[in-house]
C-alpha positions as CSV (number, residue, x, y, z in Angstrom):
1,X,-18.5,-7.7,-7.5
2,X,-17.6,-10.9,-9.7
3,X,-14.0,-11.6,-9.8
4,X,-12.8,-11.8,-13.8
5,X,-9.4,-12.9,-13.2
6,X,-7.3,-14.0,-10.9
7,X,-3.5,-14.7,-10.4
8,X,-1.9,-16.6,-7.5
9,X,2.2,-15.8,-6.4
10,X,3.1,-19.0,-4.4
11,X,0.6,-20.0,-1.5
12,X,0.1,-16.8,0.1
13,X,-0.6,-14.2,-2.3
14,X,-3.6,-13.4,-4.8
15,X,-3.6,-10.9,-7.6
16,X,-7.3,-10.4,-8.5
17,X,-9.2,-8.4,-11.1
18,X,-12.9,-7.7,-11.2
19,X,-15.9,-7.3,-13.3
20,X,-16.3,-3.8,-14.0
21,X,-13.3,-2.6,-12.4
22,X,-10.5,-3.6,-15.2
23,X,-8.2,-1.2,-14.2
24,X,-7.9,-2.2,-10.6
25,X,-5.7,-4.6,-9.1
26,X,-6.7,-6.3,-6.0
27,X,-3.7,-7.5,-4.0
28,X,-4.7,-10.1,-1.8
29,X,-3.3,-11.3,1.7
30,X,-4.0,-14.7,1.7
31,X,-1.9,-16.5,4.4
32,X,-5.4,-17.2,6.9
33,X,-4.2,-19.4,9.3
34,X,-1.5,-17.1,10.3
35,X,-3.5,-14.4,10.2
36,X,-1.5,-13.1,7.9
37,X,2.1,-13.4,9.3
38,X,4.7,-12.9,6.7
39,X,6.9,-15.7,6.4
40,X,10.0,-15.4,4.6
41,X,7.7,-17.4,1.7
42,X,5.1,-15.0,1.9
43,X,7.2,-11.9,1.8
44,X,9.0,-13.2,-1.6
45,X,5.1,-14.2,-2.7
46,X,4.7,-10.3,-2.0
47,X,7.6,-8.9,-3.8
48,X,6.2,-11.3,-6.9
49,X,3.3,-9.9,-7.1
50,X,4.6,-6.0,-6.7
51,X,7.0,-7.2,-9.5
52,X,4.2,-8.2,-12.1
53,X,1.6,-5.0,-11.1
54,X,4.6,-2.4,-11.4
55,X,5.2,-3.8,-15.2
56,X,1.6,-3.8,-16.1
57,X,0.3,-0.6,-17.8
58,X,-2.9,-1.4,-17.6
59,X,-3.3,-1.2,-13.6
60,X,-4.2,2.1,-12.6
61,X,-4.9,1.6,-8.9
62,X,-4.1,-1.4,-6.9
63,X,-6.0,-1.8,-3.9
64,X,-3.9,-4.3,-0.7
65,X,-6.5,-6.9,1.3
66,X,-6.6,-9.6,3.7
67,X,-8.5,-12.9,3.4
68,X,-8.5,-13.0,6.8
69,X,-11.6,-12.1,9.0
70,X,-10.4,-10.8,12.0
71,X,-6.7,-9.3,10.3
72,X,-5.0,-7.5,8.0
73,X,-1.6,-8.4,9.0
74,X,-0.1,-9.3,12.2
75,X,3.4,-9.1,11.2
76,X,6.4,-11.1,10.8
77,X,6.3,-14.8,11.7
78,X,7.8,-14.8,15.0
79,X,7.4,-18.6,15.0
80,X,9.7,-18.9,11.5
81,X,11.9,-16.1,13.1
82,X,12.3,-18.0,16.6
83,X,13.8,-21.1,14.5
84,X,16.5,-19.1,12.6
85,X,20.1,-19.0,13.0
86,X,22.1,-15.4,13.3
87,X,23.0,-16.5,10.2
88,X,19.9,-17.1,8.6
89,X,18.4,-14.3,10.0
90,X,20.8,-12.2,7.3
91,X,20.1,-14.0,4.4
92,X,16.6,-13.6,4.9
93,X,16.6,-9.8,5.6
94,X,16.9,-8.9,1.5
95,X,13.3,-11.2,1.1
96,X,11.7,-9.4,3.9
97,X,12.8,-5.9,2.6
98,X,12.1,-6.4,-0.7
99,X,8.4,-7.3,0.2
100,X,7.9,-3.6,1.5
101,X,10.0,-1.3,-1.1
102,X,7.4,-3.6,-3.4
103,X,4.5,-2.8,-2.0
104,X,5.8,1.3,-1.2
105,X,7.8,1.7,-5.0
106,X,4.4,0.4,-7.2
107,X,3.9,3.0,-9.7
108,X,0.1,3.5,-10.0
109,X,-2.0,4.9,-6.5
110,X,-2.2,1.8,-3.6
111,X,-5.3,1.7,-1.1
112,X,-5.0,-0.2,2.1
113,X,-8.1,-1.8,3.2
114,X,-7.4,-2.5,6.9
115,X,-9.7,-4.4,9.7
116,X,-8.8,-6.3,12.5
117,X,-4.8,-6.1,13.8
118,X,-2.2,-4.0,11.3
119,X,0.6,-4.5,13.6
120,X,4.2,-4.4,12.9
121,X,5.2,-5.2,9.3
122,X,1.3,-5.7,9.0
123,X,1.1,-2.0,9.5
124,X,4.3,-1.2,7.6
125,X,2.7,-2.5,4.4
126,X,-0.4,-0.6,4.9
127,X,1.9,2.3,5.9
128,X,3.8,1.7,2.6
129,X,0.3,2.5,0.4
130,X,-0.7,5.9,-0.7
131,X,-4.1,5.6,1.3
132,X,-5.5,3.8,4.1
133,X,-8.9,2.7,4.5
134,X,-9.9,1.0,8.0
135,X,-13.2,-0.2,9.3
136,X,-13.9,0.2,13.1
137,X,-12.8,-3.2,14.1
138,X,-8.8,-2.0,13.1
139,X,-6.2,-1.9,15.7
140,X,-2.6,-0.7,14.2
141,X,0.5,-0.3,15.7
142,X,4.5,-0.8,15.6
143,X,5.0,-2.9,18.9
144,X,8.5,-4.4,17.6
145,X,10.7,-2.8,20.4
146,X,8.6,-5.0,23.3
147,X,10.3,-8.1,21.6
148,X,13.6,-6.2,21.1
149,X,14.1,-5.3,17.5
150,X,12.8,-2.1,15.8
151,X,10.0,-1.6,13.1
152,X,12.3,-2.7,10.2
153,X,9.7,-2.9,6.7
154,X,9.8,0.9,6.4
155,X,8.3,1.8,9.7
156,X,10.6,4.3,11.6
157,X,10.5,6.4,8.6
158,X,7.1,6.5,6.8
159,X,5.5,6.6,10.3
160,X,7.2,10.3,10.9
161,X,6.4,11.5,7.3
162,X,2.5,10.8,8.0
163,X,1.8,12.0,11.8
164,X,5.3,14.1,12.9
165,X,8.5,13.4,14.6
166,X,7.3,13.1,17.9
167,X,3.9,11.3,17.6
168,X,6.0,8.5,15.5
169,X,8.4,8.7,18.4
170,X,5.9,7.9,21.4
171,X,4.2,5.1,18.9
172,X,7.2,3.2,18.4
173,X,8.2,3.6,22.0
174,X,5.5,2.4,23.9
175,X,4.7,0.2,21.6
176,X,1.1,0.6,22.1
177,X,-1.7,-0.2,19.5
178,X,-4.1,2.2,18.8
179,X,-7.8,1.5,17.9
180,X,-9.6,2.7,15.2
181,X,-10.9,5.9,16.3
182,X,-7.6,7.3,18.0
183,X,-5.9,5.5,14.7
184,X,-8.1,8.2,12.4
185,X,-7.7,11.0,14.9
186,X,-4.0,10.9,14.7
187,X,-3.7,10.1,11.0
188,X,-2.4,7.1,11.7
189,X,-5.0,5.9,9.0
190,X,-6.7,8.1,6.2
191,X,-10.5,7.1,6.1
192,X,-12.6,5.5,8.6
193,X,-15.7,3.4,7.8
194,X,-18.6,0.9,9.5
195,X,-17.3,-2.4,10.1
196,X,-16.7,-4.9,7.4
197,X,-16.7,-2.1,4.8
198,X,-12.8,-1.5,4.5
199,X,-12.6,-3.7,1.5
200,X,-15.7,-2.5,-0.2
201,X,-14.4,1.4,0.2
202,X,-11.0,0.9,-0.7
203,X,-12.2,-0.7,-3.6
204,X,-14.7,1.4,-4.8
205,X,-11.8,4.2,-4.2
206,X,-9.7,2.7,-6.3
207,X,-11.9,3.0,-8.8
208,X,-12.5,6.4,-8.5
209,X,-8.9,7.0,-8.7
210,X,-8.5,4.6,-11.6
211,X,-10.8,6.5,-13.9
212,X,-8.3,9.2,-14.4
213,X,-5.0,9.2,-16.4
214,X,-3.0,6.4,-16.2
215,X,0.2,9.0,-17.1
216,X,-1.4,11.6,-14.9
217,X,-1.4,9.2,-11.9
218,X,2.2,7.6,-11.9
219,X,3.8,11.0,-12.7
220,X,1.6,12.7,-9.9
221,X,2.3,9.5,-7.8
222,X,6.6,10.5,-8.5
223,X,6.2,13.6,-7.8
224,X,4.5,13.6,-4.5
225,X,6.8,10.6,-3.3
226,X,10.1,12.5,-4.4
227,X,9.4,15.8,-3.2
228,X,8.9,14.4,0.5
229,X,11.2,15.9,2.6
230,X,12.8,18.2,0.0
231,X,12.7,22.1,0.6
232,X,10.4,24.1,-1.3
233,X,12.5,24.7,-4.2
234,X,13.9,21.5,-4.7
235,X,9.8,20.1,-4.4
236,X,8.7,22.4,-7.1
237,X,12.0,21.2,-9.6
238,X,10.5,17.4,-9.0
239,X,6.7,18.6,-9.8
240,X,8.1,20.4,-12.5
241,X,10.0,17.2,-14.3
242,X,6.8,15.3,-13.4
243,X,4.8,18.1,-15.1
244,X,6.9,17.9,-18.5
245,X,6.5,14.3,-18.3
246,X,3.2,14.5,-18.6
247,X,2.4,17.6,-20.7
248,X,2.8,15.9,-24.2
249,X,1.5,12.5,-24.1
250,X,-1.2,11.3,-25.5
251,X,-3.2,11.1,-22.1
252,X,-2.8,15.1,-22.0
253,X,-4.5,15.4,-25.4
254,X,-6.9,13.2,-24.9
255,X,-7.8,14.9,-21.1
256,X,-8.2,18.5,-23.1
257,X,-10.3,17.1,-26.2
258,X,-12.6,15.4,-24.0
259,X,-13.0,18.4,-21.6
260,X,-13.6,20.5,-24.4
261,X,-16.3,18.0,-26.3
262,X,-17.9,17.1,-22.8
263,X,-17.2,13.7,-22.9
264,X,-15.3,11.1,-20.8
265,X,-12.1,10.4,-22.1
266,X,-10.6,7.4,-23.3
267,X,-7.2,7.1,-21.9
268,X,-4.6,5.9,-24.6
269,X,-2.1,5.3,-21.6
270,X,1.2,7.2,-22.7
């Protein structure tokens, strides 16, 4: 798959778009010989990146990679962490965050293409997509407690929402990493595949998904994020403003005429 364009945020992060796939963003990890630690560099790189995909209509599904061979993420930079003041330490906590609400408040559908160690605020950001793909070589987990802090890029709560209370709970206590299989058995990741094909799935995913309406995705997108952890009544009042969002736009139209003239449609987008 040819790459048609592609964007650079700082040192560490790549915005890519491919040949055939114009609708697809490809957010790259690109911070190799750290294996993907996010620095506080990296994590503003990140953010940058979210920043210019959430304004861009034209992405329908963005799918988040790693350059790396044998990682997806491995977390936080300890060694930039070690060298910080208290002090420091605060002013960099905004730059961390705002790398993860990026990554979990982008608009369109996001993939995770996962291999190799997703561990910590590695696993956080692939926690933060919609879907995770993993190959067989993937070993996630949220190990922050055995160096004395907590999972602190969205972890303690989108952990719970994906495999219950009390199966987060034992994770993020023991700190233990999980392999691939156990990872899929749990539902610690979404779709497991041979090894070396996490990138190749996600992204031919993200394609599938992107061939649907634009309007139809970001609304369904809201309404399944905002109705999480609402009762019943209150979820069905979100679907339903996401519902009327969507009912007279152009997409809408366009979904029924083509239906109707068995055709594929041409999405205007709005």
């Amino acid at each position: 798959m040819g790459v048609t364009s592609e964007q650079r945020f700082g040192e560490f992060v790549v915005v890519r778009r491919h040949e055939g796939q114009d609708h697809v963003a490809e957010l790259v990890l690109d911070r190799p010989k750290a294996m993907n630690a996010v620095s506080t560099a990296m994590a503003r790189a990140i953010a940058d990146a979210c920043a210019a995909l959430a304004a861009d209509q034209g992405v329908r599904a963005t799918v988040l990679t790693s350059s790396h061979e044998r990682a997806f993420c491995v977390g936080a930079d300890l060694k930039e962490r070690n060298s910080f003041t208290d002090a420091e330490l605060v002013r960099q906590r905004p730059t961390a965050r705002a790398a993860y609400t990026g990554v979990l408040e982008l608009p369109m559908p996001v993939v995770a293409a996962v291999h190799g160690f997703a561990l910590g605020g590695g696993f956080e950001l692939a926690l933060a997509c919609d879907v995770i793909v993993a190959d067989r070589t993937a070993v996630v987990g949220l190990p922050e407690v055995s160096v004395g802090v907590i999972p602190g890029g969205g972890g303690t709560q989108l952990l719970p929402r994906r495999v219950g209370a009390a199966r987060a709970a034992e994770l993020v206590f023991t700190a233990r990493r999980v392999e691939a299989a156990e990872a899929r058995e749990l539902g610690l990741v979404d779709e497991l595949v041979d090894a070396g094909r996490d990138r190749e799935e996600a992204l031919a995913l993200g394609g599938r998904i992107a061939a649907n309406s634009p309007v139809g995705l970001r609304a369904a997108k809201r309404a399944l994020r905002l109705g999480q952890g609402l009762d019943l009544r209150a979820g069905l009042e979100v679907e339903d403003a996401a519902w009327r969002s969507v009912a007279f736009s152009g997409d809408r139209a366009e979904g029924v005429a083509a239906f109707n003239e068995k055709r594929k449609p041409s999405w205007p987008g709005e």
